[in-house]
GUFIBA-191639 format. One record per residue: x negated, y, z negated of N, C-alpha, C, CB in turn. Coordinates in Angstrom, 2 decimals, padded with zeros to 5 digits. Atoms other than C-alpha are relative to their C-alpha. Glycine has a CB too. Example, Ala and Ser with C-alpha at 12.3 -4.5 7.8 and 13.67 -1.06 7.14 Angstrom:
<atoms>
-000.89	-001.19	000.00	-012.30	-004.50	-007.80	-000.90	001.20	000.00	000.99	000.03	-001.25
000.82	-001.19	000.06	-013.67	-001.06	-007.14	000.77	001.09	-000.73	-000.41	000.46	001.42
</atoms>
This chain:
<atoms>
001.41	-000.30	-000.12	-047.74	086.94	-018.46	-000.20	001.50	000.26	-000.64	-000.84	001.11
000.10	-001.30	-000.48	-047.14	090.49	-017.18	000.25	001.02	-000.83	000.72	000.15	000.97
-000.66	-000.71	000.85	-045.22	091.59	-019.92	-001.24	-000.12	-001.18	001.59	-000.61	-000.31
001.35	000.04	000.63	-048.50	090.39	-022.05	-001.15	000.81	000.38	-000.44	-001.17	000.10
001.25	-001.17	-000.41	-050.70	092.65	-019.94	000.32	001.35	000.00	-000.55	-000.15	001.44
-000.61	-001.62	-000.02	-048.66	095.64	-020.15	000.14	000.46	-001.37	001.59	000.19	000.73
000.52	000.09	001.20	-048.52	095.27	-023.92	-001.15	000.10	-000.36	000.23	-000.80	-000.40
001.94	000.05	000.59	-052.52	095.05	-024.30	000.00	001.72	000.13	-001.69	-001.12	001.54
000.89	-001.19	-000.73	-052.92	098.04	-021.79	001.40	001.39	-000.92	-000.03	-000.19	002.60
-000.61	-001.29	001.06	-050.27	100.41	-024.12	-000.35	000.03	-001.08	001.32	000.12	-000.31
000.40	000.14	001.42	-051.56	099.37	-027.00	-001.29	000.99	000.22	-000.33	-001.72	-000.59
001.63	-000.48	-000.03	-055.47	100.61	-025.53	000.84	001.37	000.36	-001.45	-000.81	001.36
-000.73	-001.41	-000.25	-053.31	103.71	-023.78	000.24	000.98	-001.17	001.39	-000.27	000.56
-001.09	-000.54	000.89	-051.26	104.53	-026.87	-000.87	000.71	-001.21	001.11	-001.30	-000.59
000.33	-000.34	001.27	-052.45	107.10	-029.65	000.27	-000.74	-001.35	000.48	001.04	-000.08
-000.35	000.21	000.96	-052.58	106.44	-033.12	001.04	000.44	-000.63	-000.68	000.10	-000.42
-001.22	-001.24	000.35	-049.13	108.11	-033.95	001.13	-001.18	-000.29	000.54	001.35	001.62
-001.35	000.80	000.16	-045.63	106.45	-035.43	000.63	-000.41	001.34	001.08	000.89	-000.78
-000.27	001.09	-001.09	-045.00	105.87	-031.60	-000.36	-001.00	000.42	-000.02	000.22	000.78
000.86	001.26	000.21	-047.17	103.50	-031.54	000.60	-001.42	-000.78	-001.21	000.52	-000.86
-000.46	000.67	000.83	-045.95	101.94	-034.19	001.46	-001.13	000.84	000.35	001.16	-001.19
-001.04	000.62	-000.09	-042.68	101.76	-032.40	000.18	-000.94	001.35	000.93	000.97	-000.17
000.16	000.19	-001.17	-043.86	100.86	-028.73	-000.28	-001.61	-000.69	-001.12	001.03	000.93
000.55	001.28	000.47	-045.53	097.81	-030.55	001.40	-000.95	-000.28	-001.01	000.25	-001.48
-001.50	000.82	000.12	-042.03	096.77	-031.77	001.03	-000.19	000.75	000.66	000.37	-000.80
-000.81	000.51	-001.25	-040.06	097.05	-028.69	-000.86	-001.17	001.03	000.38	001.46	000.98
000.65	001.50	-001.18	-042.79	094.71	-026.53	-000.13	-001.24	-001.23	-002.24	000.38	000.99
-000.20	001.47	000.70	-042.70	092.64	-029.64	001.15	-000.98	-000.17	-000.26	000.14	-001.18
-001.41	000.85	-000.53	-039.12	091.85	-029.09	000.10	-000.25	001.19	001.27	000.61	-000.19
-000.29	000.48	-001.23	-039.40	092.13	-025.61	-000.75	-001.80	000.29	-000.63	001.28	001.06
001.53	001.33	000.25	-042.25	089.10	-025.77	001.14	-001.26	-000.42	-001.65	000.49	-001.93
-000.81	001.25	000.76	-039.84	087.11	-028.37	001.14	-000.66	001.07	000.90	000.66	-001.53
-000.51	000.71	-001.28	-037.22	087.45	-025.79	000.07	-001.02	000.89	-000.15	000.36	000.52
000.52	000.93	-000.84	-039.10	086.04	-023.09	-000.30	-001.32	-000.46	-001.01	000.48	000.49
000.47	001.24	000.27	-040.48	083.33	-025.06	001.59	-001.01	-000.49	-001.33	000.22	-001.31
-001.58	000.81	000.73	-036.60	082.55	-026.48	000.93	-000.14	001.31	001.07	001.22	-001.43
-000.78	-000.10	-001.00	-035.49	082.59	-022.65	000.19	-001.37	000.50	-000.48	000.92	000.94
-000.46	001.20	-000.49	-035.68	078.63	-021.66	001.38	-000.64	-001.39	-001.64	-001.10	000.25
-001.09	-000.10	001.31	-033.34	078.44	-025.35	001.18	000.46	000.07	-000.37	000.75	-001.02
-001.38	-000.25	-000.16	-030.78	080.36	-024.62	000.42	000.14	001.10	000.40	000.92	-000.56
-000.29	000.79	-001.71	-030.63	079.50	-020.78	000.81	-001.28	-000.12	-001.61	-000.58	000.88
-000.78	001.71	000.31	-028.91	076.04	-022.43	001.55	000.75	000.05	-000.48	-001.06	-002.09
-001.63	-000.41	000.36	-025.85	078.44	-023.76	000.43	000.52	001.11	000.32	001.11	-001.19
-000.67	-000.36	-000.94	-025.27	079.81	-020.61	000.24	-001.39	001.49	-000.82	001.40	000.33
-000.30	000.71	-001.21	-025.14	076.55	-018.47	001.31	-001.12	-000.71	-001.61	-000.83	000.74
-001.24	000.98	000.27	-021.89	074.34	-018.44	-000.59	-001.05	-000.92	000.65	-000.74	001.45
000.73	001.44	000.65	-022.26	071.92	-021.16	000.36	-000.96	000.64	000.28	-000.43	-001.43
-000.81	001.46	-000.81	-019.82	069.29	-019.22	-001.26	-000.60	000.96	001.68	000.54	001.29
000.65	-000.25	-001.34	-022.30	069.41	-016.29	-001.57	-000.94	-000.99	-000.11	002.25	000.70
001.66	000.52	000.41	-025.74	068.95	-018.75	000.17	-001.29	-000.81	-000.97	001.23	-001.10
-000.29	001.31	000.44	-024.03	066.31	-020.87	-000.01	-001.05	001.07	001.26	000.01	-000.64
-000.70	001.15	-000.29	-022.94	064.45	-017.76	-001.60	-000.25	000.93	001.84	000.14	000.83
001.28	000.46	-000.73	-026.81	064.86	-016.34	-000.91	-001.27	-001.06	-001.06	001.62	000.27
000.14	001.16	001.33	-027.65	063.06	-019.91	-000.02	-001.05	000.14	000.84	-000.11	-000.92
-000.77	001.61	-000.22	-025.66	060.24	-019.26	-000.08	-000.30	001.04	001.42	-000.28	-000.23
000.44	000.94	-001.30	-026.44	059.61	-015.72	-001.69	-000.54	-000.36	000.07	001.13	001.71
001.77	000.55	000.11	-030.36	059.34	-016.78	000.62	-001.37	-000.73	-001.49	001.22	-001.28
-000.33	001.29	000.47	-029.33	057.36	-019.68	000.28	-001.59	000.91	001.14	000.37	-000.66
-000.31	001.20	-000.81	-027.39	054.82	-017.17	-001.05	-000.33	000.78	001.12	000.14	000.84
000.71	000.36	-001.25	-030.05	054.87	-014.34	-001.36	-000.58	-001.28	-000.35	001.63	001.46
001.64	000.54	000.88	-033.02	053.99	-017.34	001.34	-001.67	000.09	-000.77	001.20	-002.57
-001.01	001.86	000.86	-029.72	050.62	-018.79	000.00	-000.54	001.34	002.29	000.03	-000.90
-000.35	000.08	-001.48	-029.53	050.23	-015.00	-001.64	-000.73	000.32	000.47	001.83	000.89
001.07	000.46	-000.12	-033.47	049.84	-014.36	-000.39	-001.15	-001.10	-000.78	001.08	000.05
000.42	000.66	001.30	-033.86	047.88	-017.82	000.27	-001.32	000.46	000.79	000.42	-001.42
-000.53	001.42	-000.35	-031.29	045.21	-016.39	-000.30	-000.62	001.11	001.25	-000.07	000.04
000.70	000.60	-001.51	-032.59	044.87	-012.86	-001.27	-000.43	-000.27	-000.18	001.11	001.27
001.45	000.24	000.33	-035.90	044.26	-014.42	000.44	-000.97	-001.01	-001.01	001.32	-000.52
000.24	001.37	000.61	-034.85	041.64	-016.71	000.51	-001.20	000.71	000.58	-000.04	-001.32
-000.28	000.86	-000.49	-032.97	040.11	-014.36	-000.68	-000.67	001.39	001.02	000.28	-000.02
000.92	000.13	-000.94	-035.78	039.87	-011.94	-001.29	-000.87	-000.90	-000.36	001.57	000.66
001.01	000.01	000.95	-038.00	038.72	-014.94	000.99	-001.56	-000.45	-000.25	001.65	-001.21
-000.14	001.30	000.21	-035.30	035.56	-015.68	-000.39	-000.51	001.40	001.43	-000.40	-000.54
000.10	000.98	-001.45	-035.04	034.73	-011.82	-001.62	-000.23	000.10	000.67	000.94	001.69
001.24	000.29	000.17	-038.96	034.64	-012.20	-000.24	-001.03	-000.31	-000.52	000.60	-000.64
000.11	001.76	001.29	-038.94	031.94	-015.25	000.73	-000.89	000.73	000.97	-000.02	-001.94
-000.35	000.98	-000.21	-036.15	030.24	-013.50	-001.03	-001.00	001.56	001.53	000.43	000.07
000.87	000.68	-001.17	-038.41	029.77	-010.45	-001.42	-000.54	-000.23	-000.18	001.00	001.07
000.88	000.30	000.45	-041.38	029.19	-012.43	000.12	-001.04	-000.85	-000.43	000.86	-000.35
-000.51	001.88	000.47	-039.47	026.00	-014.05	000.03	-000.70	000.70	001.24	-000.47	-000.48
-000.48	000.70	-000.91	-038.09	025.08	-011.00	-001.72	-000.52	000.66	001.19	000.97	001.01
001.53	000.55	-000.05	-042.05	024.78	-009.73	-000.28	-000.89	-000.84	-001.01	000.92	-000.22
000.55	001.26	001.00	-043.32	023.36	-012.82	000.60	-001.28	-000.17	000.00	000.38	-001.33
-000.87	001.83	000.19	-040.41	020.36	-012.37	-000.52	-000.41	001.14	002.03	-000.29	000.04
000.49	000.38	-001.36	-041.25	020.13	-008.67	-001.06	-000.50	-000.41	-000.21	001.02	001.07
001.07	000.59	000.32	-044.71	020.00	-009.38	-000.72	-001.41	-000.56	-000.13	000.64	-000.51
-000.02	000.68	000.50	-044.19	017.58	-012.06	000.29	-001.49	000.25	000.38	000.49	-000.51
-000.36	001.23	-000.89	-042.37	015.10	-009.97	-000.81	-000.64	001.23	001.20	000.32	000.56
000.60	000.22	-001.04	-044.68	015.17	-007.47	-001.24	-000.72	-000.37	-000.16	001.16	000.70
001.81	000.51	000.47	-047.94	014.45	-009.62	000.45	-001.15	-000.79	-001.20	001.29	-001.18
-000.60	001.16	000.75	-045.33	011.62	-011.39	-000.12	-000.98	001.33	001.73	000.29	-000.72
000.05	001.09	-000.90	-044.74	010.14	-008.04	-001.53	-000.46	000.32	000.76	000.42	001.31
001.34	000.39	-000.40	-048.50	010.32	-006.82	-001.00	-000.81	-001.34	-000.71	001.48	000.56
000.79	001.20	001.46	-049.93	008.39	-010.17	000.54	-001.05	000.02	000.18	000.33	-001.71
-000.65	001.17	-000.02	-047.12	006.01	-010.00	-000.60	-000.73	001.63	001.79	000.36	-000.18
000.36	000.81	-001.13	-048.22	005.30	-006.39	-001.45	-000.12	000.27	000.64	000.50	001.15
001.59	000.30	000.50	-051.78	005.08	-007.47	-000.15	-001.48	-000.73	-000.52	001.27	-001.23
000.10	001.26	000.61	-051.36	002.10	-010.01	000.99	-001.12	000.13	-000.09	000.23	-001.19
-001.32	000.75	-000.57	-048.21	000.51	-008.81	-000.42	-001.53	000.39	000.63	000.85	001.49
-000.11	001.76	-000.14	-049.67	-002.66	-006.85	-001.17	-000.32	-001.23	-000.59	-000.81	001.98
001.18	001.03	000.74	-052.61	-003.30	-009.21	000.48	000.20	-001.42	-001.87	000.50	000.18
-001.18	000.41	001.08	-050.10	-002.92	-012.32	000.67	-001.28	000.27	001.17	001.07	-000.05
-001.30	001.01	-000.80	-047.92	-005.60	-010.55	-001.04	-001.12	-000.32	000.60	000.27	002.09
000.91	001.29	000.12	-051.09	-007.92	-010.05	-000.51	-000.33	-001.14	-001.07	000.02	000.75
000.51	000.14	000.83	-052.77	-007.48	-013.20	000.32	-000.29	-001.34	-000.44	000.64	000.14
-000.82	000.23	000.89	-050.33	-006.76	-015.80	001.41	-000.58	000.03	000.00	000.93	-000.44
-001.13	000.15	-000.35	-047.56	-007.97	-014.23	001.24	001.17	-000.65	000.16	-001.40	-000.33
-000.65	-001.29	000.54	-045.97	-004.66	-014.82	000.68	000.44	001.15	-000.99	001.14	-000.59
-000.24	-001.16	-001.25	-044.11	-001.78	-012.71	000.66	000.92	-000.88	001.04	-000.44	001.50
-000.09	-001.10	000.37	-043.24	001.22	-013.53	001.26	000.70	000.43	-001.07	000.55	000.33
-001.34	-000.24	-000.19	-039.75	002.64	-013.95	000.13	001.26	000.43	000.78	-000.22	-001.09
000.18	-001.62	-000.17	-040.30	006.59	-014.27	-001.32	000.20	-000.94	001.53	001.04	-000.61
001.20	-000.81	000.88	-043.00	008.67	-015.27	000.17	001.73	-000.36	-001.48	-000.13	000.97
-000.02	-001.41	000.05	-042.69	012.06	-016.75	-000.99	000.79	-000.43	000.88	000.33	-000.63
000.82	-000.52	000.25	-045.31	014.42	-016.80	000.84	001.95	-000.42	-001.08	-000.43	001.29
-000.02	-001.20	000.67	-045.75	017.79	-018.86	-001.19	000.70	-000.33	000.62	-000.16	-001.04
000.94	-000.88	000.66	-047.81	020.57	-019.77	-000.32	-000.03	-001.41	000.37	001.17	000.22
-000.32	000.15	001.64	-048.65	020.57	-023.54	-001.40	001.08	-000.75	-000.16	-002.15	-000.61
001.08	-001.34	000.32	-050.72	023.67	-025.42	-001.20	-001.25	-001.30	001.29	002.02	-001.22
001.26	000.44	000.37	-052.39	020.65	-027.35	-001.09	-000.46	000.60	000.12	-000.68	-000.58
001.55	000.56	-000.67	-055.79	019.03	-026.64	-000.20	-000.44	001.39	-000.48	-001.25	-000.70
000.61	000.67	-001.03	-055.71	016.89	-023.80	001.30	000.86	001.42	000.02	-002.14	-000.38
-000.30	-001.07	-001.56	-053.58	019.61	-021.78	001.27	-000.57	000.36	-001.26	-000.18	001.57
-000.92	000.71	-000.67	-051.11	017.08	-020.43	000.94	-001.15	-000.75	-000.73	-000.55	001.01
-000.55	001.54	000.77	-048.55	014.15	-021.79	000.74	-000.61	001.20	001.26	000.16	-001.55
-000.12	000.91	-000.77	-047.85	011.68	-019.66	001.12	-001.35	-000.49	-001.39	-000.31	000.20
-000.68	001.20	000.22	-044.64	009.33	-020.50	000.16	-000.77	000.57	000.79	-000.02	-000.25
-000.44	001.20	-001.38	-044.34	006.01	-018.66	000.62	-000.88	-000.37	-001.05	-000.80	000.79
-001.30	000.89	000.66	-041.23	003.80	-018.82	-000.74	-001.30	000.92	002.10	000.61	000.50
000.56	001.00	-000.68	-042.71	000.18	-017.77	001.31	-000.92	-000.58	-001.74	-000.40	-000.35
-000.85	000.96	000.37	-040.74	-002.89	-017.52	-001.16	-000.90	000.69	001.69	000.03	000.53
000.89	001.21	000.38	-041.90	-006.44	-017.24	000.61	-000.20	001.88	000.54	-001.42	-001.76
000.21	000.15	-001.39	-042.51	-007.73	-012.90	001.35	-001.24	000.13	-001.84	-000.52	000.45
-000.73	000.98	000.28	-039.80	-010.59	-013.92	001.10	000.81	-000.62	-000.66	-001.09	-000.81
-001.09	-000.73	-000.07	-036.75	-008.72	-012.67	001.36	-001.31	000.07	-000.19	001.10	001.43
-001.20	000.23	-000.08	-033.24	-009.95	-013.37	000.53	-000.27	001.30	000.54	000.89	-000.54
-000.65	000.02	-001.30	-031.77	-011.56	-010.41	001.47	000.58	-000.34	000.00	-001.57	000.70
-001.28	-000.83	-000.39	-028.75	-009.67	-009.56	000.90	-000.95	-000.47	000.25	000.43	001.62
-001.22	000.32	000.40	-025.17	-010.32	-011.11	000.79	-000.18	000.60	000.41	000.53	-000.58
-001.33	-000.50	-000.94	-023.13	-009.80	-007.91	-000.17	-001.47	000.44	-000.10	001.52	001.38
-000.32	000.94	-000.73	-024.18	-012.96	-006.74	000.87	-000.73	001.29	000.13	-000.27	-000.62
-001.38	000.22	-000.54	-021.93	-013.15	-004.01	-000.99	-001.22	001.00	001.06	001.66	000.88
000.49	001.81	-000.89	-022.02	-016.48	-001.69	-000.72	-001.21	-000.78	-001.35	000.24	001.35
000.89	001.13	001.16	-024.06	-018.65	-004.48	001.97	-000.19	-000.62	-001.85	001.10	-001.72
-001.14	001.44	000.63	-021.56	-021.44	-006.07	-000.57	000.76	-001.34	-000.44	-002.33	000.34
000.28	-000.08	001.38	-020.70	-021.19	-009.54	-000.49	-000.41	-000.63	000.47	-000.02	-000.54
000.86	001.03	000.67	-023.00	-022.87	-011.46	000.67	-000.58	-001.41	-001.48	000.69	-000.30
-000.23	-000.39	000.82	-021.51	-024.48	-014.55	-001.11	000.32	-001.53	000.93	-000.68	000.08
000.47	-001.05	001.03	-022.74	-022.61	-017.94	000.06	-001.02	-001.73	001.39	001.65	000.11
000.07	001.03	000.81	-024.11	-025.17	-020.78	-000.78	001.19	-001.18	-000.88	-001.54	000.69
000.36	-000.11	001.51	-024.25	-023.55	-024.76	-000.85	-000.30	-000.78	000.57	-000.36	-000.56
000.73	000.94	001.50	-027.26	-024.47	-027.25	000.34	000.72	-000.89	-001.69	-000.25	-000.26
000.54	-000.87	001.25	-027.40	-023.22	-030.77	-001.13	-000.83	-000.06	000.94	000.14	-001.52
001.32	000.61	000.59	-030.75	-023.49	-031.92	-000.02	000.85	-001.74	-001.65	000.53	001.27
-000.35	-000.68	001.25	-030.92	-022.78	-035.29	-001.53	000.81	-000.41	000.60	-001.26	-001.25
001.15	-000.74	000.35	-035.06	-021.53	-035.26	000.44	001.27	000.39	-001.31	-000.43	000.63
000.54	-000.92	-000.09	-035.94	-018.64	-035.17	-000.49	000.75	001.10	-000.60	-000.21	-000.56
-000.04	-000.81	-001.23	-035.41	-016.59	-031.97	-001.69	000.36	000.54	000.95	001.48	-000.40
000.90	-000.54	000.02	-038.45	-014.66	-032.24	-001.02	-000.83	000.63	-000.15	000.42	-001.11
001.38	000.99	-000.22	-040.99	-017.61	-032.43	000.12	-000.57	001.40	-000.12	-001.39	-001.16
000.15	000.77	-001.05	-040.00	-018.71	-028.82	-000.32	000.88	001.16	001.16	-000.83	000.18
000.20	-001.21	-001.49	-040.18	-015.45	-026.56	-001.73	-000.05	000.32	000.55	002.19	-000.55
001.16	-000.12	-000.07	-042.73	-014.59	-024.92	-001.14	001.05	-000.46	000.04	-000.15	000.90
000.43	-001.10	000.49	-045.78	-012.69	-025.88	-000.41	001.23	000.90	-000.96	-000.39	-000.72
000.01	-001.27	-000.68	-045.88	-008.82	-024.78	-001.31	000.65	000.17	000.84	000.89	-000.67
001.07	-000.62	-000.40	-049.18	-007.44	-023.41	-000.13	001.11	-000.64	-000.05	000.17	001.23
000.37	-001.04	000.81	-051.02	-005.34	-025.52	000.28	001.60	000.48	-001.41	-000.25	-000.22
-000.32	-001.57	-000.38	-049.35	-001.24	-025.37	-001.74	000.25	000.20	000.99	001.17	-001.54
001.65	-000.88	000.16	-053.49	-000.10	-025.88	-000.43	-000.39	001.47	-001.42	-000.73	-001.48
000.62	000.80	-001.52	-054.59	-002.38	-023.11	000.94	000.73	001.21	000.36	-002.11	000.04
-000.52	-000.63	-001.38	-051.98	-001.16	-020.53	000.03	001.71	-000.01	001.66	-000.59	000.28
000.26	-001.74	000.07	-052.49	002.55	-021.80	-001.36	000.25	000.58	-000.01	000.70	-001.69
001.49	-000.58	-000.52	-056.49	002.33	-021.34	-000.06	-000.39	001.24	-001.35	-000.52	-000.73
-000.06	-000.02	-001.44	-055.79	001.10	-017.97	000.55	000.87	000.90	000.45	-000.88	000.31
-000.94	-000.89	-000.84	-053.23	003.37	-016.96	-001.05	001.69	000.01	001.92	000.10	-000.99
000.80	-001.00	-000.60	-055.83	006.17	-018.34	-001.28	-000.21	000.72	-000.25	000.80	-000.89
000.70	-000.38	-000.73	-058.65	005.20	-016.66	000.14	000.22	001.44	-000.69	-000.54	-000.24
-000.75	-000.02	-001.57	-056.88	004.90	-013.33	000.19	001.46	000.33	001.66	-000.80	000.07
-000.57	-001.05	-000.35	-055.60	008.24	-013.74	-000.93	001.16	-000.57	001.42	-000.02	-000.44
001.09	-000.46	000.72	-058.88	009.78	-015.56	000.90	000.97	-000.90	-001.28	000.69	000.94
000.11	-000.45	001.32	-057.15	011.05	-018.36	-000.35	-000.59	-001.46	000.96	000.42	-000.09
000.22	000.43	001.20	-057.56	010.64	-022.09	001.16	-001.10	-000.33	-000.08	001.20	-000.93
-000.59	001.06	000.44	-055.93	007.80	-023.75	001.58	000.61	-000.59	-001.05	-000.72	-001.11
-001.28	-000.74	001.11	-053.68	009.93	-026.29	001.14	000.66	000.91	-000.71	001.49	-001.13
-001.25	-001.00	-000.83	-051.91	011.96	-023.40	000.68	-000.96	000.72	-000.53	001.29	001.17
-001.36	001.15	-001.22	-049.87	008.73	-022.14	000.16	-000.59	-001.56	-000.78	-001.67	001.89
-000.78	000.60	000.72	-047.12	007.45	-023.71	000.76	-001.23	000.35	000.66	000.79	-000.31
-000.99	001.39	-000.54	-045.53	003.94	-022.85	001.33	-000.02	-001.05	-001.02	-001.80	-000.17
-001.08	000.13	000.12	-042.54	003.33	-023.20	001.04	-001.58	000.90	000.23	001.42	000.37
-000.03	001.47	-000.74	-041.32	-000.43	-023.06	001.66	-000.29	000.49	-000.58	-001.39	-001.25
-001.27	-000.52	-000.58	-037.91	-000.94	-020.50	000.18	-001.81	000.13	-000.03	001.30	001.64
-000.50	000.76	-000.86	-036.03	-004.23	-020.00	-000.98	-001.31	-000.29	000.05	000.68	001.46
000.28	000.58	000.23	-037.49	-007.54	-020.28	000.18	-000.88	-001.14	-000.52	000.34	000.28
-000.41	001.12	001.09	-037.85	-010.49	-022.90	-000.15	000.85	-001.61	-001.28	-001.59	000.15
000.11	-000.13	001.53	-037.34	-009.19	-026.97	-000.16	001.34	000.26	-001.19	-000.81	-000.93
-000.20	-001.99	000.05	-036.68	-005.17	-025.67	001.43	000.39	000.26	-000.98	001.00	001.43
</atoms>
């Protein structure tokens, strides 16, 4: 800046004469100089030294990049781990919402329920594994006598003798109005019992 004001004020100083001429061309190199001085300030500093300042930035940016993504999975993984929590929790509290008046009505119960988020319409899906209230007495039997074990063939037609299975729609529109959702976001799913 100084060397710019001392240049103006020789220039206004300075006759019109071939010194002139030449004063103009020494502050015009001096000027270039200055302006070429952060440039060749590089050739005089150790390259080892500016390379190895290079490569420490470099590392400390690959360094911040990875602490930040790995702060960014442990995030998601804790933001699954919620959304399962969550999930189990609003599975148990529905299941213990319709539980006895499933039992009485449909003679139903309810095995698991899995709930989810879903980016379609009704927001939520709702799977429910039901089985039939006419549980399997236990195999271990222990202390009960052997009973003995009498063979039919029947030669009809299996099918035509079971019993009949309570309408899926009917135990869905019950299960959603119980639980005020829409119909479509529950899924049954039939577990155990006669012809499953």
């Amino acid at each position: 800046m100084l060397l710019i004001l001392l240049a103006v004020v020789l220039e206004l100083l300075l006759p019109n004469t071939a010194l002139k001429n030449y004063v103009k061309l020494v502050v015009s190199l001096m000027l270039l100089v200055m302006m070429l001085q952060p440039v060749l300030s590089l050739f005089h500093q150790d390259p080892e030294k500016w390379l190895y300042s290079l490569v420490e930035q470099a590392s400390q940016q690959e360094k911040a990049i990875d602490i930040e993504e790995k702060i960014n999975s442990q995030k998601k993984e804790i933001d699954q781990f919620f959304d399962a929590y969550t999930s189990e929790q609003v599975a148990v509290q529905l299941k213990d919402q319709v539980e006895e008046e499933l039992a009485s009505r449909h003679q139903m119960f309810i095995t698991h329920i899995a709930v989810a988020e879903t980016a379609e319409e009704p927001g939520v899906a709702i799977e429910v594994h039901v089985g039939s209230s006419e549980k399997p007495e236990s195999s271990l039997g222990a202390g009960k006598p052997i009973e003995p074990v009498s063979i039919e063939i029947d030669t009809t037609d299996g099918r035509s003798q079971q019993k009949p299975v309570e309408n899926k729609d009917e135990l869905a529109l019950f299960l959603a109005d119980e639980w005020g959702v829409p119909e479509s976001a529950i899924t049954l799913v039939r577990e155990g019992g006669v012809g499953e």
